[in-house]
C-alpha positions as CSV (number, residue, x, y, z in Angstrom):
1,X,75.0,-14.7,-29.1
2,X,76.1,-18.3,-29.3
3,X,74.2,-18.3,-25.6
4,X,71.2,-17.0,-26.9
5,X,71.0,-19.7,-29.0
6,X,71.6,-22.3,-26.9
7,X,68.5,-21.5,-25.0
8,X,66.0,-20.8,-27.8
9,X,67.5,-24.9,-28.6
10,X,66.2,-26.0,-25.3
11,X,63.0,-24.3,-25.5
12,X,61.8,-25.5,-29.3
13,X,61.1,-28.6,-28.7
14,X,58.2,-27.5,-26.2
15,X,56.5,-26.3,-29.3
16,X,57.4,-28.9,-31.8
17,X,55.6,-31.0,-28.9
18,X,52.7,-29.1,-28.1
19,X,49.1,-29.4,-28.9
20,X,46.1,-27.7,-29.2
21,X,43.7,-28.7,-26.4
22,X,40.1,-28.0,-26.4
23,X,37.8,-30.1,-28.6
24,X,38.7,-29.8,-32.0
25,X,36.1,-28.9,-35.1
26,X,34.3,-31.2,-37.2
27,X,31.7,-30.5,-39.9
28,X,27.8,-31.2,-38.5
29,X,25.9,-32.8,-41.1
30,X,22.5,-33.1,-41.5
31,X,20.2,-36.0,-40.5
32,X,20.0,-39.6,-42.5
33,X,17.1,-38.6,-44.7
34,X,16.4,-34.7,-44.4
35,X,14.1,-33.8,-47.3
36,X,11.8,-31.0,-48.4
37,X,8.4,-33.3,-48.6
38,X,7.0,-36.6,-47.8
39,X,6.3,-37.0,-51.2
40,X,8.5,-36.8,-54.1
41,X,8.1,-33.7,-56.3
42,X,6.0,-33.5,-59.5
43,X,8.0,-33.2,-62.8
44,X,6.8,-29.7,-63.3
45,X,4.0,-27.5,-62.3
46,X,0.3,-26.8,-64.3
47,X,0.3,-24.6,-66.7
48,X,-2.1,-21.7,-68.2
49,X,-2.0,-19.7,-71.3
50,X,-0.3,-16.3,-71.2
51,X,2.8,-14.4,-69.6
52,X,3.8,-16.3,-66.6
53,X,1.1,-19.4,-67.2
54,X,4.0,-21.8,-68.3
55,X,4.8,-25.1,-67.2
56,X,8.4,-25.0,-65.0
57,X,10.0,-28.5,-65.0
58,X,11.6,-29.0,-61.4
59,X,15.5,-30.2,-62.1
60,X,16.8,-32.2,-58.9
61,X,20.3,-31.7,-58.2
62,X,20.5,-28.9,-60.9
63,X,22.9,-26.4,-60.2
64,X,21.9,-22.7,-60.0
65,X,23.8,-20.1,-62.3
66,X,25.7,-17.0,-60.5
67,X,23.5,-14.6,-61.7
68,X,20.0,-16.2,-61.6
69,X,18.3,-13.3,-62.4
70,X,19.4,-13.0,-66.0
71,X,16.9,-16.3,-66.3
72,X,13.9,-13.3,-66.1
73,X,15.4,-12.1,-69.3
74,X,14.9,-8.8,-68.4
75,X,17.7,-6.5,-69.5
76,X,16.2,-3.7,-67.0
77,X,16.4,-6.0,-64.2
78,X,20.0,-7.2,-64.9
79,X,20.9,-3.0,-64.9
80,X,19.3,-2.5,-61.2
81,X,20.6,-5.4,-59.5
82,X,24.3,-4.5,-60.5
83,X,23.2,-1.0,-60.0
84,X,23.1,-1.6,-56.4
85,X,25.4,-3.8,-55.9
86,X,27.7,-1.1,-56.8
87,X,25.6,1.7,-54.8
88,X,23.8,-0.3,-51.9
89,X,25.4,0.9,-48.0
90,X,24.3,-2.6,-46.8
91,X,27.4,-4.5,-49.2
92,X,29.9,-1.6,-48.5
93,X,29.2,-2.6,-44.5
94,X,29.4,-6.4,-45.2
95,X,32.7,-6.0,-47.3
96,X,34.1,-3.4,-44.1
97,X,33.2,-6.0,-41.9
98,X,34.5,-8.8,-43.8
99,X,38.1,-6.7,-44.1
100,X,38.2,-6.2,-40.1
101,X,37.7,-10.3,-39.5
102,X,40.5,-10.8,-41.9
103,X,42.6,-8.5,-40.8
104,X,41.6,-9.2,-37.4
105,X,42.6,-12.8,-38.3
106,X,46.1,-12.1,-39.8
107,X,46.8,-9.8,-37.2
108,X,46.6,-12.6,-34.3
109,X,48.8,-14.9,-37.3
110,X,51.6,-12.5,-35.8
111,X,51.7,-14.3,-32.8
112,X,53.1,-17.8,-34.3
113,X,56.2,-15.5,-35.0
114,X,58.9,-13.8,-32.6
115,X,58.1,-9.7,-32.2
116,X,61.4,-7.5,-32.1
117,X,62.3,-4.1,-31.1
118,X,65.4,-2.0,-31.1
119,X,65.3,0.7,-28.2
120,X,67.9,4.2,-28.6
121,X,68.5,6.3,-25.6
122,X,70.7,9.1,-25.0
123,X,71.3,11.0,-21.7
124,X,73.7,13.5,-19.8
125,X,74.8,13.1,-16.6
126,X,76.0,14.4,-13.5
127,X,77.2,12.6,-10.1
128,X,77.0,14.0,-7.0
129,X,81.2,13.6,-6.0
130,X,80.3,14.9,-2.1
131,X,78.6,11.2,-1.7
132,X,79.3,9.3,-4.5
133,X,82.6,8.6,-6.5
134,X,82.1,8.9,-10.1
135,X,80.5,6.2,-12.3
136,X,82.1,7.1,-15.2
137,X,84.9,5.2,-16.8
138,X,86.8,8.3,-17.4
139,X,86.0,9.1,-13.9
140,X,84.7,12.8,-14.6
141,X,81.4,13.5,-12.7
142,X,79.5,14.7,-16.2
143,X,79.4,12.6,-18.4
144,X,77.3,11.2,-21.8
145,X,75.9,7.7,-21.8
146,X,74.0,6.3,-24.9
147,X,71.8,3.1,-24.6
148,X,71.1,0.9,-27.6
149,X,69.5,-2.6,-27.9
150,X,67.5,-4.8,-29.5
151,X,64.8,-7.0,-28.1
152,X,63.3,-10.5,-28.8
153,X,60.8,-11.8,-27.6
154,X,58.7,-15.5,-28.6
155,X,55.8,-16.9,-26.7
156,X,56.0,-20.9,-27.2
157,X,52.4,-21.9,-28.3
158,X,52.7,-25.0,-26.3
159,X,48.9,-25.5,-25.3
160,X,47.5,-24.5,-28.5
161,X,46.2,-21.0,-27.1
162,X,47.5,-18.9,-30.2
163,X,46.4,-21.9,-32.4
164,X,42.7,-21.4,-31.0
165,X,42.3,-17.9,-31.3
166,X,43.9,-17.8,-34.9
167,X,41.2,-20.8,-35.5
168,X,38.3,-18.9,-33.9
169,X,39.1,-15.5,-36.1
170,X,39.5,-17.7,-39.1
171,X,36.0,-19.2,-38.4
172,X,34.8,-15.6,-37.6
173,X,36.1,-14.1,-41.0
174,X,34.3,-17.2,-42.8
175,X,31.3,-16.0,-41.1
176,X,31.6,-12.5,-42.5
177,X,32.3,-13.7,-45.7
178,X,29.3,-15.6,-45.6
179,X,27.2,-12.4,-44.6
180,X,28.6,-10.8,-47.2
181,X,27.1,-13.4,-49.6
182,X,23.7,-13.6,-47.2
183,X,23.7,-9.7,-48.4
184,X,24.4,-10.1,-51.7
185,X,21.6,-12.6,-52.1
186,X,19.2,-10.6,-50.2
187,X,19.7,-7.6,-51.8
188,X,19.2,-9.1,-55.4
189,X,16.4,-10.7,-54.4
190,X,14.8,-7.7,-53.5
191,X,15.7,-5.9,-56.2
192,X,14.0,-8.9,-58.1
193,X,10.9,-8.9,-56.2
194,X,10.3,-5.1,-56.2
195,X,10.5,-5.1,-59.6
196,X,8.0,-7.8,-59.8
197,X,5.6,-6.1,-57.2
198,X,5.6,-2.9,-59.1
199,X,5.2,-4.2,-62.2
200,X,2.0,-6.0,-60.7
201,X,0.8,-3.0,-59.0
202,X,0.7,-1.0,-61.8
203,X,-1.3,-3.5,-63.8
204,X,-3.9,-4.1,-60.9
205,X,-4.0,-0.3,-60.6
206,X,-4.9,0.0,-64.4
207,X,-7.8,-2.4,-63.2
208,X,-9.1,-0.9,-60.5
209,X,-9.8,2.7,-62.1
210,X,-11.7,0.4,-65.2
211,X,-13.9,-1.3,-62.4
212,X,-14.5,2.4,-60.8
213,X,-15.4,3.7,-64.5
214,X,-17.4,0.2,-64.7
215,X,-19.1,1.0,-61.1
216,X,-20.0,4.0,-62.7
217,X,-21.2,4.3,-65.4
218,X,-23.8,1.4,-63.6
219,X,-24.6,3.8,-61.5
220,X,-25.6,6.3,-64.2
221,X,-27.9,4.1,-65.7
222,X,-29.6,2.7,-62.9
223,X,-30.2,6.9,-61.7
224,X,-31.6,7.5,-65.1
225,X,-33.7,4.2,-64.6
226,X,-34.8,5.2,-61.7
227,X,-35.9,8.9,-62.5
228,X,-38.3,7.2,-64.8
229,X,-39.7,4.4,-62.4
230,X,-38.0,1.7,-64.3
231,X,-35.7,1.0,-61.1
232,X,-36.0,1.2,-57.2
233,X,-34.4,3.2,-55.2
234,X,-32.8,-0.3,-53.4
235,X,-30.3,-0.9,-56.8
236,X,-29.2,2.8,-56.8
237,X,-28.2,2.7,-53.3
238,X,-26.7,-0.7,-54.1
239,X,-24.7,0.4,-56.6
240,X,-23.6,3.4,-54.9
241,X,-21.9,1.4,-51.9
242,X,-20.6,-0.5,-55.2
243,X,-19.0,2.4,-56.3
244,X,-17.8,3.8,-53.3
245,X,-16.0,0.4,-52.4
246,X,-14.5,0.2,-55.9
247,X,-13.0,3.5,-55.2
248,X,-12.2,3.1,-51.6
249,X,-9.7,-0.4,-52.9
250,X,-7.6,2.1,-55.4
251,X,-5.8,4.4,-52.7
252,X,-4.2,1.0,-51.0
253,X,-2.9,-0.1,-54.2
254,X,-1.5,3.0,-54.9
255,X,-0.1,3.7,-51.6
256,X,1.8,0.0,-51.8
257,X,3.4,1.5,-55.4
258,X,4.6,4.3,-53.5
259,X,6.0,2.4,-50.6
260,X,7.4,-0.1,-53.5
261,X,8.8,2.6,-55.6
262,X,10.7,4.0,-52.2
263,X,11.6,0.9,-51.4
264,X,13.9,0.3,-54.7
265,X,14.9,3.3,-54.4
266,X,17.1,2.6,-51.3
267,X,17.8,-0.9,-52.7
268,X,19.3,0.9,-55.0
269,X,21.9,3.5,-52.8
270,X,19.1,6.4,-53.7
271,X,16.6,8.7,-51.8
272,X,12.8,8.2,-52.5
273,X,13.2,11.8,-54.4
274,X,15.7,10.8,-56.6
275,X,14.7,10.3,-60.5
276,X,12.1,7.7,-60.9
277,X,13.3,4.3,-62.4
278,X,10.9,3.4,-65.7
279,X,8.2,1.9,-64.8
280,X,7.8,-2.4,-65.6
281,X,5.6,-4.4,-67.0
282,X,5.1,-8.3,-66.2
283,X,5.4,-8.8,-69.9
284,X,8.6,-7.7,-69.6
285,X,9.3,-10.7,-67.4
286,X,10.2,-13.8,-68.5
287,X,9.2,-17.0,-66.4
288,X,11.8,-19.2,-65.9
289,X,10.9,-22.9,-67.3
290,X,14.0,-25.0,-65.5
291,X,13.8,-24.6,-61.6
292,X,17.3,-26.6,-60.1
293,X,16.1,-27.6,-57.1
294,X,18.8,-28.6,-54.8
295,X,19.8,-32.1,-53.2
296,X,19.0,-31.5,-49.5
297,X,22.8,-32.6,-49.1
298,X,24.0,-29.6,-51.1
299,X,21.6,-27.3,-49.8
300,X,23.9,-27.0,-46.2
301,X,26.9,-26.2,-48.4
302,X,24.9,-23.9,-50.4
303,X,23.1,-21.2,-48.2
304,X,24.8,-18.7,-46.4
305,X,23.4,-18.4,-43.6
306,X,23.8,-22.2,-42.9
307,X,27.5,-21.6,-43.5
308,X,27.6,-18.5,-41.3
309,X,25.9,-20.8,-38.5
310,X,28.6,-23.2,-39.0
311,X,31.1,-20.4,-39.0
312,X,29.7,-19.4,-35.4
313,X,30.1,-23.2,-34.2
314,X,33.2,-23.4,-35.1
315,X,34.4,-20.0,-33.9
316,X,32.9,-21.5,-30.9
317,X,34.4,-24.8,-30.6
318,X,37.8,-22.8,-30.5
319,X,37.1,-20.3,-28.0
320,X,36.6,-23.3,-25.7
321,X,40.0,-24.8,-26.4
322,X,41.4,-20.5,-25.8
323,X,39.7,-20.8,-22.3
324,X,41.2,-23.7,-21.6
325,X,44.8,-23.1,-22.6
326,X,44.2,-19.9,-20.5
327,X,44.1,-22.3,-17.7
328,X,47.5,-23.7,-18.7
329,X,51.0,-22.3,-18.2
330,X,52.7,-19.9,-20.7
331,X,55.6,-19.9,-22.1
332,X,57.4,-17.4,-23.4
333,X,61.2,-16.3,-24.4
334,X,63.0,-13.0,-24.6
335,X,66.4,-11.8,-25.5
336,X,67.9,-8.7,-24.8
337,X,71.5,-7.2,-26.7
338,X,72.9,-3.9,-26.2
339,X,75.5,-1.6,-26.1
340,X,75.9,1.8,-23.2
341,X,79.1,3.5,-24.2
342,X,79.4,7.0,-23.2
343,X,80.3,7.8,-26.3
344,X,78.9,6.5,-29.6
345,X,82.4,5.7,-30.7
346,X,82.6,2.9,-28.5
347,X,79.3,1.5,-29.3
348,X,80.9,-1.9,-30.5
349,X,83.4,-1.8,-27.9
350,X,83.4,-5.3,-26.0
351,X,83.6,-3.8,-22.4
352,X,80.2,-1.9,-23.1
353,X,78.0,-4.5,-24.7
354,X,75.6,-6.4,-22.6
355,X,72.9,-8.9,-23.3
356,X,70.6,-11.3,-21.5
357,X,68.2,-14.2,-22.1
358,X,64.9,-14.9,-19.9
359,X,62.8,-18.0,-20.1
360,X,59.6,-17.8,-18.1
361,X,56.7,-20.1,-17.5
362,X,53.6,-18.7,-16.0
363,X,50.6,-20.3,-13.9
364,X,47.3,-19.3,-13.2
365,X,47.1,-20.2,-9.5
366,X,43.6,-18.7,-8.2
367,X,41.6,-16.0,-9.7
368,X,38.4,-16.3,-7.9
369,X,37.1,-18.8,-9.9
370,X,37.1,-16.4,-13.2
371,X,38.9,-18.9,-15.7
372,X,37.2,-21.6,-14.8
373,X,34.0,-19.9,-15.1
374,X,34.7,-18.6,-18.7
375,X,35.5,-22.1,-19.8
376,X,32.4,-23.2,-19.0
377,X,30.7,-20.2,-20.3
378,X,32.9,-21.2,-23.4
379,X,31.6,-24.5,-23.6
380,X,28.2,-23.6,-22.7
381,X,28.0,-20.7,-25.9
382,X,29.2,-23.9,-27.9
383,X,26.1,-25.9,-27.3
384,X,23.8,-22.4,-28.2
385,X,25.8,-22.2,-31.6
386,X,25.2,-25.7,-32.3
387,X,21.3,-25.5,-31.5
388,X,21.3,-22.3,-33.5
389,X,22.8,-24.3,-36.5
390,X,20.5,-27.1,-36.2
391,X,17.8,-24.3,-35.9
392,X,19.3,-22.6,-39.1
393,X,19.1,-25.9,-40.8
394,X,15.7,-26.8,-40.2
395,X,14.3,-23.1,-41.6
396,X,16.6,-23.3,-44.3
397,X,14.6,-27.1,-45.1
398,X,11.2,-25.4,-44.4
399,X,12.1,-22.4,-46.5
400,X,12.6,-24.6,-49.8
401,X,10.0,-26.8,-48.2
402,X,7.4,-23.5,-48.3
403,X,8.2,-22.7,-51.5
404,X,7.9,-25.3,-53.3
405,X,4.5,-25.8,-52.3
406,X,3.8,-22.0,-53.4
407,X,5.2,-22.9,-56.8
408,X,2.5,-25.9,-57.3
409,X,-0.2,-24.3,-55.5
410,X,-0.1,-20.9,-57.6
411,X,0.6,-22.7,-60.9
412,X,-2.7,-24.5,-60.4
413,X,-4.7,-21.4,-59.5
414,X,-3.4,-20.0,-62.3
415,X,-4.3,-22.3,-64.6
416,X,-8.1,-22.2,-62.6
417,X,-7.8,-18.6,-62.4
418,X,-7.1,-18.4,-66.4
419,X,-10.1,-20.6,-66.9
420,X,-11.9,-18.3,-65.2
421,X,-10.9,-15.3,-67.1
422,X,-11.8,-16.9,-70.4
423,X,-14.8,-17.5,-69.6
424,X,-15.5,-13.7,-68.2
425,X,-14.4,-13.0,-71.8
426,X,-16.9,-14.9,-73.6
427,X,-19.4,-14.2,-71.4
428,X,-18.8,-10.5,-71.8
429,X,-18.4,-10.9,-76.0
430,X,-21.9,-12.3,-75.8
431,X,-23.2,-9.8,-73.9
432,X,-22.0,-7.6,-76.5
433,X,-22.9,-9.1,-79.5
434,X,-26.5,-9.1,-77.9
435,X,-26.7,-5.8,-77.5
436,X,-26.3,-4.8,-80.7
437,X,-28.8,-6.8,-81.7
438,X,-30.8,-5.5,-79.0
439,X,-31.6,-8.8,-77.1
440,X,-29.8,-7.9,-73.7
441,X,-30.3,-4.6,-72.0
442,X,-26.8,-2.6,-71.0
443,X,-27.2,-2.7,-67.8
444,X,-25.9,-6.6,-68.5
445,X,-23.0,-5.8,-70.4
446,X,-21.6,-3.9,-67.3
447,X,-22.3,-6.7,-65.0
448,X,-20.4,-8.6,-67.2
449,X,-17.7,-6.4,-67.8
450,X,-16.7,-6.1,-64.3
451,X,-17.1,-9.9,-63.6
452,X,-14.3,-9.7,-66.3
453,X,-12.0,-6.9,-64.9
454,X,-12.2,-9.1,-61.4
455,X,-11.1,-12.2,-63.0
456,X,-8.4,-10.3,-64.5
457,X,-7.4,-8.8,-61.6
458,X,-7.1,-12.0,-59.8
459,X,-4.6,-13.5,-63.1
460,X,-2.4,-10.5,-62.9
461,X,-2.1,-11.0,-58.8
462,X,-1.5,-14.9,-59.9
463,X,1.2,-14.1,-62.5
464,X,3.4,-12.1,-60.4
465,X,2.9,-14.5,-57.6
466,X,4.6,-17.2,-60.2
467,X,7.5,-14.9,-60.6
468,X,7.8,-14.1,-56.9
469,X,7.8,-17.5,-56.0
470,X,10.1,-18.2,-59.0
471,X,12.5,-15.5,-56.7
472,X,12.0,-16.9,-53.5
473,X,13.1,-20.4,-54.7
474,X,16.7,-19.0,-56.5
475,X,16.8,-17.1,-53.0
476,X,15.8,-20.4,-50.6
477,X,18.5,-22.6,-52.7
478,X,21.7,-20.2,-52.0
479,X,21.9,-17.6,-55.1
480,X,24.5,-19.6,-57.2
481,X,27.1,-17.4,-55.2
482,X,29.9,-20.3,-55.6
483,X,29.2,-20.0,-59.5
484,X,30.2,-16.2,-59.6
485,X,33.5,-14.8,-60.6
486,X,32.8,-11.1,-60.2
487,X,33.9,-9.0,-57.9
488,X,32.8,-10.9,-54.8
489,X,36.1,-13.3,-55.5
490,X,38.3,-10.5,-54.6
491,X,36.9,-9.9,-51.2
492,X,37.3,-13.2,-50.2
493,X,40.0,-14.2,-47.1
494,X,43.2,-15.8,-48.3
495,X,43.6,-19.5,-46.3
C-alpha cells in the first residue's frame, strides 16, 4: 500500500502543474455607442381619449417587474398565463432539456475524481496431471480459487482536457437555462397578445355586421327609391357591390378569431375542442403608462437569447481548447489490490494477496490527419458562434429599435384616428337631429353612420395595436425573468 502511495506522490504534481490550453472565455461586449435611435427618445407618447388613448412616459434604465403582465391589470390574463405555464408541452421540453445539460454537466464533474471498482470471482478447477503438475498449493488437481480486488483508477487532467469539456457542458447547460427563459417569455407573450387579438377581433366583428346592417338597409331605400323613379338603377347597383363587399370582409375576421381562439387554446396545454375560454374585451385591458426601457448596456445581460448566444460561444471557445488537449498526451493512473486464495479463509492471508500500480502516458502519433482537422473545425465553429452572437445582438437592438417606433407611430394615429371618430360622431348627431326635423333626407343619415362605424373600426384596430406594441416591448427588453422568484429558480443549474 505504502507503494501505491508513493507513486500517486510522484504523479500529483503533474496536475497541480497543469493548465488548461485552448483560448480561454471572455465576455463580448457590445460596441462603444450601441443605441436604439439616432435620436433620443421622446418623454412619452401622444395621447387620445378612451381605453388605450393614454399617454405612456418612456422610463430609461427602468427595470422591468417579473411578471409584467399583471401591469394589463387584467385578472383574466394573469389566470391564463400561469395556466400554461403549468400546462404548456413547450416548458416541460425546455425544463427536460435543461435537466439533461445539467446532468450532462455533473456527470463529466466525475472525471476531476478517481473511479473505483471492486471485482469478485469464484471458480472450480481441474488440472490435467498427465501434462501438467498441479497448480494448486495443496497440490490436488481440483481445486477452488476465489478472486477479489479492488481497482483505482485517476486520469491526471494535465492539459486541461476534462477542464474543457466540464467548461463546454457548463456553457451548454447555461444555454438551456436560457431557452428555458426564451420559452417562458415567449409563451407569456403570446398568451398576452392572443388575448389582445381576440379581444380586438371580437369588437371589429361587432362592427362589421353594423356596417352590413348599415349597407343594407341603404340598399332598401335606394330599391324603394328606385321603384318610384326617384333613383337610377346606377346607385342600386352601387350599393349592392357595397353590400356585398361589406359582407365579403366579415368571414376573414371571423376566420382569424377562430384561428386565434385555437391558437390559445394550445398555448394553453389544450385541444381547439376543449371548453372555450370567456371571451375579452379591450376594456378589460389596462394600458400600461410607465414603459422601462432598457440601457442598451443592460439589454445584452437581459435577453435570452443574447445570453444563449453567449452560452454557444463559450461552449465553443472550450471545445477548441478539448481538441487541442486531444492532441496532447494523457495521463492516467491505476491501482490494482487483491487477494486469490483457494479458499475464502485465507482471503487475508499474505502469500495470496497481490497488487500492482501502472502509470501510463499516451500520444497521439498519426491519425490521418483527424485531430488536427477537428481542431480546426473547433476553431472554425468558434468564429460562426461569435458572428451568430454579434448577429443576435444586432436583432435584439433592432427589435427594441422596431418597437419603439411602433409605440410612437400608433399613439399618434391614435390620437388622429380618435379625432377622426369624433368627428364621424358629430357629424352623424347632426344628421340625426336634421332628420327629425325633416331637413336631411335618410338616405344621409346612413352615409353618415357608416363613415362612423369605419372610423371606429379603425380606433379599435389602433387600441389593440397600443397594447400589442405595449407586449412586444416587455417581450424585446427580456421579460423581467431575473426579477422572478417562482418556480423557474428551482430549475436553475447549481455553479
Amino acid at each position: 500500500m505504502k507503494r501505491i502511495q508513493r507513486s500517486a506522490a510522484l504523479l500529483m504534481p503533474l496536475l497541480l502543474i497543469g493548465c488548461a490550453v485552448g483560448p480561454d472565455f471572455e465576455k463580448p461586449r457590445i460596441a462603444s455607442g450601441a443605441g436604439y435611435a439616432q435620436d433620443a427618445l421622446p418623454l412619452q407618447t401622444a395621447d387620445a381619449p378612451g381605453d388605450a388613448g393614454g399617454a405612456q412616459r418612456f422610463d430609461i434604465g427602468g427595470d422591468i417587474p417579473g411578471q409584467w403582465w399583471a401591469l394589463f391589470q387584467s385578472t383574466q390574463l394573469n389566470e391564463l398565463i400561469d395556466r400554461a405555464f403549468k400546462a404548456s408541452p413547450t416548458i416541460a421540453a425546455a425544463q427536460a432539456a435543461l435537466a439533461v445539460a445539467r446532468e450532462n454537466m455533473l456527470a463529466q464533474r466525475g472525471a476531476f475524481f478517481p473511479s473505483i471498482g471492486v471485482d469478485a470471482a469464484a471458480s472450480r478447477n481441474a488440472t490435467p496431471t498427465a501434462s501438467l503438475a498441479p497448480v494448486a498449493a495443496n497440490g490436488q488437481r481440483i481445486y477452488s480459487l476465489f478472486t477479489g480486488e479492488l481497482t483505482v483508477g485517476y486520469s491526471l487532467d494535465a492539459f486541461g482536457l476534462n477542464r474543457r469539456l466540464v467548461e463546454s457542458g457548463s456553457a451548454q447547460a447555461d444555454g438551456q437555462r436560457f431557452e428555458l427563459e426564451a420559452a417562458y417569455l415567449a409563451l407569456s407573450s403570446n398568451v398576452a397578445l392572443a388575448v389582445v387579438n381576440i379581444a380586438s377581433l371580437r369588437e371589429q366583428i361587432t362592427l362589421q355586421q353594423q356596417t352590413i346592417n348599415t349597407d343594407a338597409e341603404v340598399l332598401g331605400i335606394l330599391q324603394r327609391e328606385y321603384a318610384t323613379g326617384e333613383a337610377p338603377v346606377d346607385d342600386v347597383l352601387q350599393q349592392q357591390a357595397m353590400l356585398a363587399t361589406a359582407r365579403a370582409a366579415l368571414p376573414p375576421l371571423q376566420k382569424q378569431l377562430a384561428l386565434q381562439r385555437d391558437a390559445l387554446a394550445a398555448l394553453l396545454g389544450g385541444f381547439p375542442n376543449d371548453k372555450r375560454i370567456d371571451d375579452f374585451d379591450l376594456a378589460s385591458l389596462h394600458l400600461p403608462v410607465q414603459l422601462p426601457v432598457s440601457l442598451p448596456s443592460r439589454l445584452i445581460e437581459q435577453r435570452p437569447d443574447v445570453l444563449a448566444a453567449e452560452a454557444a460561444l463559450h461552449a465553443a471557445s472550450a471545445e477548441v481548447g478539448v481538441a487541442i488537449a486531444n492532441r496532447l498526451p494523457q495521463i492516467s493512473l491505476t491501482a490494482a489490490l487483491g487477494t486469490s486464495p483457494n479458499a475464502v479463509a485465507d482471503a487475508f492471508t499474505p502469500y495470496n494477496q497481490f497488487f500492482n500500480v501502472v502509470g501510463k502516458i499516451a500520444q497521439p502519433i498519426f491519425q490521418g490527419g483527424a485531430l488536427m482537422h477537428r481542431q480546426r473545425a473547433a476553431q472554425a465553429s468558434l468564429k460562426q458562434a461569435s458572428a451568430q452572437y454579434r448577429s443576435t445582438v444586432i436583432n435584439a437592438f433592432q427589435n427594441v429599435a422596431d418597437v419603439l417606433h411602433s409605440i410612437q407611430a400608433d399613439a399618434s394615429t391614435l390620437q388622429a384616428a380618435v379625432a377622426a371618430e369624433e368627428a364621424a360622431t358629430r357629424s352623424l348627431s347632426l344628421a340625426k337631429d336634421r332628420l327629425r326635423v325633416g331637413e336631411t333626407p335618410y338616405l344621409s343619415v346612413l352615409t353618415a353612420q357608416k363613415t362612423y362605424e369605419a372610423a371606429k373600426m379603425t380606433t379599435v384596430q389602433l387600441r389593440a395595436a397600443r397594447l400589442a406594441d405595449t407586449v412586444a416591448l416587455f417581450q424585446a427588453a427580456g421579460g423581467g425573468w431575473w426579477n422572478r422568484s417562482d418556480a423557474l429558480a428551482a430549475t436553475l443549474p447549481s455553479d
